[in-house]
MOPAC internal coordinates of N, CA, C and O (Angstrom, degrees):
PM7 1SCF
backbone

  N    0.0000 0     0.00 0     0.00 0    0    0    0
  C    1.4606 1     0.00 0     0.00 0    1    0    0
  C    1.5255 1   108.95 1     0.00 0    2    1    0
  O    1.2310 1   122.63 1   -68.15 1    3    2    1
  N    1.1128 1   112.57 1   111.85 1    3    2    1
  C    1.7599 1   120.98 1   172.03 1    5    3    2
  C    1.8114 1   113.19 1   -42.23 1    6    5    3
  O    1.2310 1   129.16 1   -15.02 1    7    6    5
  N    0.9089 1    99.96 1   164.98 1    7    6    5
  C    1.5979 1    96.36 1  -163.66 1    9    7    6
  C    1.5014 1    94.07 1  -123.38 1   10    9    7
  O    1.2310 1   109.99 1   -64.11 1   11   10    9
  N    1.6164 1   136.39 1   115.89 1   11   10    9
  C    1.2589 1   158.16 1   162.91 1   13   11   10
  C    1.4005 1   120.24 1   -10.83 1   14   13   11
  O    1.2310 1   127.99 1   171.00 1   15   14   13
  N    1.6084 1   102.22 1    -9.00 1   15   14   13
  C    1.8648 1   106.47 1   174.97 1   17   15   14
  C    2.0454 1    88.31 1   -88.86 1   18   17   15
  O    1.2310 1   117.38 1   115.20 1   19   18   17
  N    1.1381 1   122.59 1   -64.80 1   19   18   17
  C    1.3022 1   129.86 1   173.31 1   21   19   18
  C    1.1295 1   116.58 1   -16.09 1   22   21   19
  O    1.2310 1   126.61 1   116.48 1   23   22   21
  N    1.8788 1   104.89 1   -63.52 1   23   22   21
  C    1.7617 1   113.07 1  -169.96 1   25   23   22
  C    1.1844 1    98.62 1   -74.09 1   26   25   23
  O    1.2310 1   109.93 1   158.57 1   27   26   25
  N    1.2632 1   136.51 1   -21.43 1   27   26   25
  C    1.3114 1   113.46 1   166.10 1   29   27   26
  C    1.7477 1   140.20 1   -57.79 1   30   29   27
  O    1.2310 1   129.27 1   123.11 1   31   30   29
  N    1.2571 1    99.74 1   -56.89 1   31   30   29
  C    1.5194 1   136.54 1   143.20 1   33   31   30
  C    1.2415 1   104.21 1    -5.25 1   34   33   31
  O    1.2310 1   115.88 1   114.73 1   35   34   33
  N    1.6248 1   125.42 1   -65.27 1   35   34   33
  C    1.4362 1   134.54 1  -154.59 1   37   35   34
  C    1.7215 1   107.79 1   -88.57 1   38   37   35
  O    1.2310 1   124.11 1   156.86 1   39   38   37
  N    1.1412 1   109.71 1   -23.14 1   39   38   37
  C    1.8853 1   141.39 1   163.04 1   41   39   38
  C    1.3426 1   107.45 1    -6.89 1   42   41   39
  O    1.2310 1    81.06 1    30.93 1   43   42   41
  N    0.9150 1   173.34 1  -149.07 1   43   42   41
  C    1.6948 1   144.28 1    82.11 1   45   43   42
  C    1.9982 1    95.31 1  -130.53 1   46   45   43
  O    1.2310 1   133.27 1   -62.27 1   47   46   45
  N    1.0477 1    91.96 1   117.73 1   47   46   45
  C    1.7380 1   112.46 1   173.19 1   49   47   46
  C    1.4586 1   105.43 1   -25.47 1   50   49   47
  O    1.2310 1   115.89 1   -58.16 1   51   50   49
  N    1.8038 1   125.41 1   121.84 1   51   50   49
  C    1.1317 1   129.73 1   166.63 1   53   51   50
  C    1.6202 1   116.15 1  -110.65 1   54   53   51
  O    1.2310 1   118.18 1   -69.35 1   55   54   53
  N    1.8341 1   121.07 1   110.65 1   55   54   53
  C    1.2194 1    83.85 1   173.57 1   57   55   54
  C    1.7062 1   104.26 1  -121.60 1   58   57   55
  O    1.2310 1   127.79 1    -2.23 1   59   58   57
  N    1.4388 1   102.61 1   177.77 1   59   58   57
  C    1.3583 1   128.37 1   178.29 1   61   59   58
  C    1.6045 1   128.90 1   -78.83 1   62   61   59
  O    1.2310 1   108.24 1   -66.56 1   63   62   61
  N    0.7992 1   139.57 1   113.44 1   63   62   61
  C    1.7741 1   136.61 1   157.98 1   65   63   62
  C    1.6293 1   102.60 1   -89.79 1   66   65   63
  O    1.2310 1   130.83 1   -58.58 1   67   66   65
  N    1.5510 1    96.70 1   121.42 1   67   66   65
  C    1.4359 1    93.00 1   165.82 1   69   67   66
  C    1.5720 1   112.27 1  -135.11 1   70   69   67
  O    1.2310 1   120.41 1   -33.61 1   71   70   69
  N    1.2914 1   116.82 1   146.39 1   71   70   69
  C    1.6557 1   130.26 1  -177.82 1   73   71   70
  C    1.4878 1   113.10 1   -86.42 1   74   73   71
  O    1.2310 1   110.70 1   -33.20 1   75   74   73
  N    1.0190 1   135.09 1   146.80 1   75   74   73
  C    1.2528 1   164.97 1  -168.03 1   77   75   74
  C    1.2380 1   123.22 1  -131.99 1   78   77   75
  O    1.2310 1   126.96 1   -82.18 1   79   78   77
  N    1.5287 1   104.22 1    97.82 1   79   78   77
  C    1.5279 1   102.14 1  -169.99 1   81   79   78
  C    1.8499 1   112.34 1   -65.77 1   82   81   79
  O    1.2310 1   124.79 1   -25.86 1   83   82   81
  N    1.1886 1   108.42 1   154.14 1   83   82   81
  C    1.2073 1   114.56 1   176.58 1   85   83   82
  C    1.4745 1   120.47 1  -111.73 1   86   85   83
  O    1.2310 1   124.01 1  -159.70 1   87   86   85
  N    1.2531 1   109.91 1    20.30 1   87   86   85
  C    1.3059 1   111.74 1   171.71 1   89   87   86
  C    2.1437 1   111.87 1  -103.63 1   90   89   87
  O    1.2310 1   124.20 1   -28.17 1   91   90   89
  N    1.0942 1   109.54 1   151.83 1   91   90   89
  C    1.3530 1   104.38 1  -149.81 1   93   91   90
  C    2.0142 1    95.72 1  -120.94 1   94   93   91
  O    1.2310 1   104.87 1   -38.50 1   95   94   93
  N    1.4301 1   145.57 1   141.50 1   95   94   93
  C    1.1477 1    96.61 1  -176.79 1   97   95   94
  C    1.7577 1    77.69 1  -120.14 1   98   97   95
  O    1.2310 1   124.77 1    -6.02 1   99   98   97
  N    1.5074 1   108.45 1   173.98 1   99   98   97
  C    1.4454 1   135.65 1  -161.29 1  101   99   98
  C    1.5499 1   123.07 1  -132.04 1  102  101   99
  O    1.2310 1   130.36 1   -82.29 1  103  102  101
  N    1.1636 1    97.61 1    97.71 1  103  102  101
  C    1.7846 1   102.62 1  -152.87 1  105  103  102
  C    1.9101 1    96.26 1  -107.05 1  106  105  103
  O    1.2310 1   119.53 1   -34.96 1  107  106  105
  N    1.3342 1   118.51 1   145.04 1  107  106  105
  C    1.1151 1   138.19 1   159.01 1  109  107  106
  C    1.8881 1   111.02 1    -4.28 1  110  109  107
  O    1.2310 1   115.87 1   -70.34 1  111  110  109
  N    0.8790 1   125.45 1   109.66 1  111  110  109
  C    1.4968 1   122.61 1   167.66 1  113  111  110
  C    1.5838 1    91.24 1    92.12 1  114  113  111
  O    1.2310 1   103.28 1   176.06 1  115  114  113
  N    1.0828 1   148.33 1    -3.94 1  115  114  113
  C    1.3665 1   127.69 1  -173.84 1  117  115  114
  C    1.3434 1   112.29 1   -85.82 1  118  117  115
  O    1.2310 1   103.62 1   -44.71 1  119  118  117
  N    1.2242 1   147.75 1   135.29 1  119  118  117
  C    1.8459 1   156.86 1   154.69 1  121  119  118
  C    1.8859 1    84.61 1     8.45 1  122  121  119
  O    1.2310 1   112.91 1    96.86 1  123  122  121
  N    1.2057 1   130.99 1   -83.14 1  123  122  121
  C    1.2021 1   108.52 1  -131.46 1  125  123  122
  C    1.5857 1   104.80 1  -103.19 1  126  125  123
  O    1.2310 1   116.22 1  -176.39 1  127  126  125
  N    1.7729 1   124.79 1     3.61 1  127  126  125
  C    1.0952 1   131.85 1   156.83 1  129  127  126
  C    1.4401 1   119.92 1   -11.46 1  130  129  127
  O    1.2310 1   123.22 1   105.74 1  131  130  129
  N    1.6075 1   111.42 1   -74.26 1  131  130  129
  C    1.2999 1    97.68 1   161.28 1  133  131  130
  C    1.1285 1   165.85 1  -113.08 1  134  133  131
  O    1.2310 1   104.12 1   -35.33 1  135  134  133
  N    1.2376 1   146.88 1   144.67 1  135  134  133
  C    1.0958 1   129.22 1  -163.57 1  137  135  134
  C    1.5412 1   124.01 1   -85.73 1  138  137  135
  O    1.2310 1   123.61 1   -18.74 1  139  138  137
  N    1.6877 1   110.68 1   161.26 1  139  138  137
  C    1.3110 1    87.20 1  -164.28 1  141  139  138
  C    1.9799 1    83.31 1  -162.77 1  142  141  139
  O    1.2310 1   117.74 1   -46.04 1  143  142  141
  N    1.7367 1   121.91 1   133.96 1  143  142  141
  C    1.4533 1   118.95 1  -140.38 1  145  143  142
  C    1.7183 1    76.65 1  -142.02 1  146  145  143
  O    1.2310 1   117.45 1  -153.19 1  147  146  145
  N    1.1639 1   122.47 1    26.81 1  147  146  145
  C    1.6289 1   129.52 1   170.83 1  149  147  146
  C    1.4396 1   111.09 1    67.99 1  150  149  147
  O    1.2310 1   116.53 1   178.43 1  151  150  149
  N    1.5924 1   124.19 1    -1.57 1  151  150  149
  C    1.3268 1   122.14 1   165.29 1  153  151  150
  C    1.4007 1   114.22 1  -130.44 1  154  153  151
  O    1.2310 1   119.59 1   174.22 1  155  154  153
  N    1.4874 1   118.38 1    -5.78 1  155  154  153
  C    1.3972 1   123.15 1   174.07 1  157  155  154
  C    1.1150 1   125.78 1  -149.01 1  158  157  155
  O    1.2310 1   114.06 1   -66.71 1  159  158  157
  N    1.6993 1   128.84 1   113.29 1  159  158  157
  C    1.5404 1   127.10 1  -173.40 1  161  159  158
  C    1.7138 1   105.27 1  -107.95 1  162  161  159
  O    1.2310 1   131.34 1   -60.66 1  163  162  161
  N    1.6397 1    95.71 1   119.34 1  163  162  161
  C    1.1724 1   117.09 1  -179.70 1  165  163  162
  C    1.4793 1   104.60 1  -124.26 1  166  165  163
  O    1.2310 1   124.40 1   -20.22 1  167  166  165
  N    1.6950 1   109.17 1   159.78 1  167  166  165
  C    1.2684 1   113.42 1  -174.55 1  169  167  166
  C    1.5426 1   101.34 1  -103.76 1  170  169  167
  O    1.2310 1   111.41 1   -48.00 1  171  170  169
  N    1.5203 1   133.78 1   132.00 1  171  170  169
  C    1.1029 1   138.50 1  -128.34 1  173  171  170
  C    1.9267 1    90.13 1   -99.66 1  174  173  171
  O    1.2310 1   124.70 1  -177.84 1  175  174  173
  N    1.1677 1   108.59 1     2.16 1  175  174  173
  C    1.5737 1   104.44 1  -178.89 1  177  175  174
  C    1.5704 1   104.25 1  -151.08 1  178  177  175
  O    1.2310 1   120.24 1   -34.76 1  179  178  177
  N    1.2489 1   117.15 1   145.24 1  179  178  177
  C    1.4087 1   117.75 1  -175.46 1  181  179  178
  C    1.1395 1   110.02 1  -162.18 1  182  181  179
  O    1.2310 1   109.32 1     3.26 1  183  182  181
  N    1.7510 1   137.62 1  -176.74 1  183  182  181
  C    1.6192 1   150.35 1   157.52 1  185  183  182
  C    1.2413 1   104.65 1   -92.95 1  186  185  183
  O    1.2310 1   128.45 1   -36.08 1  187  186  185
  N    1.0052 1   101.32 1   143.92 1  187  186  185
  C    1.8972 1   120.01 1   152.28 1  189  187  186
  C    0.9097 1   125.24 1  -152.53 1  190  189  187
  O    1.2310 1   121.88 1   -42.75 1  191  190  189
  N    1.5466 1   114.00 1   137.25 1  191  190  189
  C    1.4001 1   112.31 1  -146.88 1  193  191  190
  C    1.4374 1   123.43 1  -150.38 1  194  193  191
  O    1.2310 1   130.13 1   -88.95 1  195  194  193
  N    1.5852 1    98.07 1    91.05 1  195  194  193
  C    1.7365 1   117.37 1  -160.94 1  197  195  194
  C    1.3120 1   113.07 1   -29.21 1  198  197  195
  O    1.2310 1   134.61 1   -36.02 1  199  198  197
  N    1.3315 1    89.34 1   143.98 1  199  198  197
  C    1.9310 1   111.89 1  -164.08 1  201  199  198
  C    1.9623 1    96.69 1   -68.42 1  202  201  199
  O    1.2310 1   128.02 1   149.59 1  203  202  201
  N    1.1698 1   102.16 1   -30.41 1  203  202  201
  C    1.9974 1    97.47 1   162.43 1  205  203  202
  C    1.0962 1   121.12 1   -51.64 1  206  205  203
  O    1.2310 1   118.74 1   149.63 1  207  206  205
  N    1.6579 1   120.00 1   -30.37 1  207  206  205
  C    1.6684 1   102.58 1  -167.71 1  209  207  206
  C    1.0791 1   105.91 1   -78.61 1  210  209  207
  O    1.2310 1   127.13 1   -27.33 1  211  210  209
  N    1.5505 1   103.89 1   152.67 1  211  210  209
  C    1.5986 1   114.98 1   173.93 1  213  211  210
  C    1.0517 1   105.20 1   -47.37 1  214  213  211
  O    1.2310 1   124.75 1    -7.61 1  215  214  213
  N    1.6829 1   108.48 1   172.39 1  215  214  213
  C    1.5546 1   128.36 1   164.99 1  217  215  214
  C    1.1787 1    99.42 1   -71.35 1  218  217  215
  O    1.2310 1   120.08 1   108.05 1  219  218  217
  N    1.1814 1   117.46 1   -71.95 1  219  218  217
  C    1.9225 1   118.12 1  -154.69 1  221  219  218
  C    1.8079 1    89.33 1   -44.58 1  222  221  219
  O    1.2310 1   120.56 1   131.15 1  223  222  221
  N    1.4904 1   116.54 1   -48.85 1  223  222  221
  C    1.7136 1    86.66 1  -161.58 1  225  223  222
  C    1.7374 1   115.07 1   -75.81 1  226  225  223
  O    1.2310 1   123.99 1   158.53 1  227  226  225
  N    1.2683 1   109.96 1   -21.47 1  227  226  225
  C    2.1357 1   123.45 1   148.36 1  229  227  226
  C    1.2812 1   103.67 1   -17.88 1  230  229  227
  O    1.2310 1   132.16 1   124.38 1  231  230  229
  N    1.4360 1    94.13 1   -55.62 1  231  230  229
  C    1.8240 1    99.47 1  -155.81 1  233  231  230
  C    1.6700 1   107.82 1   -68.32 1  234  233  231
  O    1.2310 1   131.37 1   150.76 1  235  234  233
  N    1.2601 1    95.67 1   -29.24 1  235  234  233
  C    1.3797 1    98.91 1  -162.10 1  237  235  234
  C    1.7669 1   117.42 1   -96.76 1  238  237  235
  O    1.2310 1   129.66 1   147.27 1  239  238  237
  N    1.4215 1    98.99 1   -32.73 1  239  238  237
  C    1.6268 1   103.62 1   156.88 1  241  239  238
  C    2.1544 1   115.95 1   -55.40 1  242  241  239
  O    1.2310 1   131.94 1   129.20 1  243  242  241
  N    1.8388 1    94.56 1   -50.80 1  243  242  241
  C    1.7070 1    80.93 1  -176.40 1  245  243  242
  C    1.9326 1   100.34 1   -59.15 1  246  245  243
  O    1.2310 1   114.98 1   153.69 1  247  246  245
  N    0.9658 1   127.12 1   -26.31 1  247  246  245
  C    1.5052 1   127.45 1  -156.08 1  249  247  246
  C    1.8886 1    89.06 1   -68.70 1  250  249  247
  O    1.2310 1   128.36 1   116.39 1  251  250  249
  N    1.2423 1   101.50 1   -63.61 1  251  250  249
  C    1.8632 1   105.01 1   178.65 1  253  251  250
  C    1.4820 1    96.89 1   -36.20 1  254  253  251
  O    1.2310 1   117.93 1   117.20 1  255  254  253
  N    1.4287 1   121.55 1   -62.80 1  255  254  253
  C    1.7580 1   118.92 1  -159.70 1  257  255  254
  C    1.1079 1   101.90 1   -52.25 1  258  257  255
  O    1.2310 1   127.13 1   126.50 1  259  258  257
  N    1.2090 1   103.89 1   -53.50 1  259  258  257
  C    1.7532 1   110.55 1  -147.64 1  261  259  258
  C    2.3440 1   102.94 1   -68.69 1  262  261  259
  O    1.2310 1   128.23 1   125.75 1  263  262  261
  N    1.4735 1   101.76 1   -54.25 1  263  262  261
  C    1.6328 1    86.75 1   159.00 1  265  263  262
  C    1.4803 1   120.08 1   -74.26 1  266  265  263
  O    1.2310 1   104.11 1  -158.42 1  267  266  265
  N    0.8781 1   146.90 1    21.58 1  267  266  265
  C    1.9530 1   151.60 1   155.70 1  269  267  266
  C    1.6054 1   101.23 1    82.13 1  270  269  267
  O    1.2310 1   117.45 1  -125.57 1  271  270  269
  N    1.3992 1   122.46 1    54.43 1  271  270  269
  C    1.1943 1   117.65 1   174.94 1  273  271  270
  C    1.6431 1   105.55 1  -118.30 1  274  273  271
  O    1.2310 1   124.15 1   177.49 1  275  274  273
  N    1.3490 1   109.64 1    -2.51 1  275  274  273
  C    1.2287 1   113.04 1   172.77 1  277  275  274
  C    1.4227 1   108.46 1  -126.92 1  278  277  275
  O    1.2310 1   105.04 1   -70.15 1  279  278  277
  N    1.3402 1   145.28 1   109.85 1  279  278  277
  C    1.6210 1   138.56 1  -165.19 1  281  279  278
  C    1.7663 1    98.15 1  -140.72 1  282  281  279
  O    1.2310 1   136.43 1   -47.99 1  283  282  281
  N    1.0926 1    85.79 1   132.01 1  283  282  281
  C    1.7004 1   116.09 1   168.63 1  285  283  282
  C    1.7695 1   108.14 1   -47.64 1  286  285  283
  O    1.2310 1   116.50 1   -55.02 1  287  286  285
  N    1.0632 1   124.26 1   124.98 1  287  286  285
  C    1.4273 1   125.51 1   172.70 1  289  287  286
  C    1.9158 1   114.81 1  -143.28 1  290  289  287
  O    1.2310 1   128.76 1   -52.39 1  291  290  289
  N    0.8480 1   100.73 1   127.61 1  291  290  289
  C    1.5737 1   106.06 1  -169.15 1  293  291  290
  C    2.0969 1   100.77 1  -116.00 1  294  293  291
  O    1.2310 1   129.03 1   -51.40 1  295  294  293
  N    1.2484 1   100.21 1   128.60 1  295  294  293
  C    1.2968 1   102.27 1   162.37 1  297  295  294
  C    1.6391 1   133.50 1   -96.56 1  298  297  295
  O    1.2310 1   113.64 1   -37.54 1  299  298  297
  N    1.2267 1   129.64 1   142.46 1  299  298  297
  C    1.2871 1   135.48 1  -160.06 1  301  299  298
  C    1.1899 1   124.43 1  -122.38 1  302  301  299
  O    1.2310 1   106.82 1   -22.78 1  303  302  301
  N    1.7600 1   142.14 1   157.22 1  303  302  301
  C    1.7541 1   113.74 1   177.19 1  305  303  302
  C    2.2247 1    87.76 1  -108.08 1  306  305  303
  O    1.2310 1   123.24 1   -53.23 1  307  306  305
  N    0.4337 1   111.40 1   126.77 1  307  306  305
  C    1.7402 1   124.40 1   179.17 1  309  307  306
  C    1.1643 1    99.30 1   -45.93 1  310  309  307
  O    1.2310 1   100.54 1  -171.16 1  311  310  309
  N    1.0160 1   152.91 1     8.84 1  311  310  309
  C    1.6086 1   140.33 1   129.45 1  313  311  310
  C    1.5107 1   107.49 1   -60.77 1  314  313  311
  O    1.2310 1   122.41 1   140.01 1  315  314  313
  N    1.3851 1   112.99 1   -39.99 1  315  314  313
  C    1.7906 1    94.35 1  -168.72 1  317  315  314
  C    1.5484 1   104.45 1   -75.96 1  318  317  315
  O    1.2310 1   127.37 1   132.74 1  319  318  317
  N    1.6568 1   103.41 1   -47.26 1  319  318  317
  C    1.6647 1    77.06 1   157.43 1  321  319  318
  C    1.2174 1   141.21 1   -42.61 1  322  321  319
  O    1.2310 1   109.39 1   176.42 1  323  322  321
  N    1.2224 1   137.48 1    -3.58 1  323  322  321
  C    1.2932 1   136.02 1  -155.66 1  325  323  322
  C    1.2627 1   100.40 1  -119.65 1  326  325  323
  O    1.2310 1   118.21 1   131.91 1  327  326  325
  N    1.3737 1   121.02 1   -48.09 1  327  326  325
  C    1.4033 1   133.42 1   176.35 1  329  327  326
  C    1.8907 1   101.33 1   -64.93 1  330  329  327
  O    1.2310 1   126.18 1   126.83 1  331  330  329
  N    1.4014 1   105.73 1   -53.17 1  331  330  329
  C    1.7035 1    98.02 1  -174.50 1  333  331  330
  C    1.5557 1   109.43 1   -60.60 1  334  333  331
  O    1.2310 1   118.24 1   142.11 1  335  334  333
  N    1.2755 1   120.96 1   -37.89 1  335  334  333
  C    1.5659 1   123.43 1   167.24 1  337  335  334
  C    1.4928 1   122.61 1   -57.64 1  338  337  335
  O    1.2310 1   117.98 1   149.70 1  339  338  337
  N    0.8981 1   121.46 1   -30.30 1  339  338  337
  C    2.0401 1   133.40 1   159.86 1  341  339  338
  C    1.2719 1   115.40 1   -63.70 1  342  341  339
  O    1.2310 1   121.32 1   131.96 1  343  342  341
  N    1.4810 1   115.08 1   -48.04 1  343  342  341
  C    1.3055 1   134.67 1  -168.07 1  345  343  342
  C    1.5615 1    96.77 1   -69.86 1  346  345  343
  O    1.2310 1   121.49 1   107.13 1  347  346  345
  N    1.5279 1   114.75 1   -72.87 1  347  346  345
  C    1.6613 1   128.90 1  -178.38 1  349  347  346
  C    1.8597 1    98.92 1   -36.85 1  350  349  347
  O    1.2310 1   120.30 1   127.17 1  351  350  349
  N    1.4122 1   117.03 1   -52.83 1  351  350  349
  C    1.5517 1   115.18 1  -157.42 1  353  351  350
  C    1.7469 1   120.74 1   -71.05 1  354  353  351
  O    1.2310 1   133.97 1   173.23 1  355  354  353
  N    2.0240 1    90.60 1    -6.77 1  355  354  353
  C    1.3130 1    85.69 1  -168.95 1  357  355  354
  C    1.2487 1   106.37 1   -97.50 1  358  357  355
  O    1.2310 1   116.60 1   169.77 1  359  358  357
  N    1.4320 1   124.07 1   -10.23 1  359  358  357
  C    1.2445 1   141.16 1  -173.05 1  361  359  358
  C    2.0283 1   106.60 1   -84.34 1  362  361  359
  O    1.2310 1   120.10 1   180.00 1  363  362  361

């Protein structure tokens, strides 16, 4: 049986590259949710919800919002975060 200084020895170095997505996502209540251009603060993700749909399903989408089973989420590439966070701090 080879002795564990050996099996090491025989080993040969593996390495890894790994990617990092750069997309960031932006959920309801978080710092950069909303946006805001020094004359108008809007929330950067929202519903809308054609004047065709029925009521009963109205009723039932505000019912999802309103207990938090349905929430607004907006995706981002982490530069604009970065830029909207520079932008926001100087103001």
């Amino acid at each position: 049986m080879p002795k564990l200084e050996a099996f090491t020895k025989t080993v040969k170095k593996m390495t890894f590259k790994t990617h990092q997505s750069r997309l960031r996502t932006v959920r309801q209540g978080d710092q950069d949710f909303m946006l805001n251009d020094g004359l108008i603060i809007s929330p950067r993700a929202g519903f809308e919800i054609n004047s065709k749909c029925p009521r009963e399903y109205k009723d039932i989408i505000r019912e999802c919002i309103d207990n938090a089973w349905l929430k607004p989420v907006a995706t981002m590439y982490d530069y604009e975060q970065t830029f909207d966070r520079l932008k926001n701090s100087e103001q």
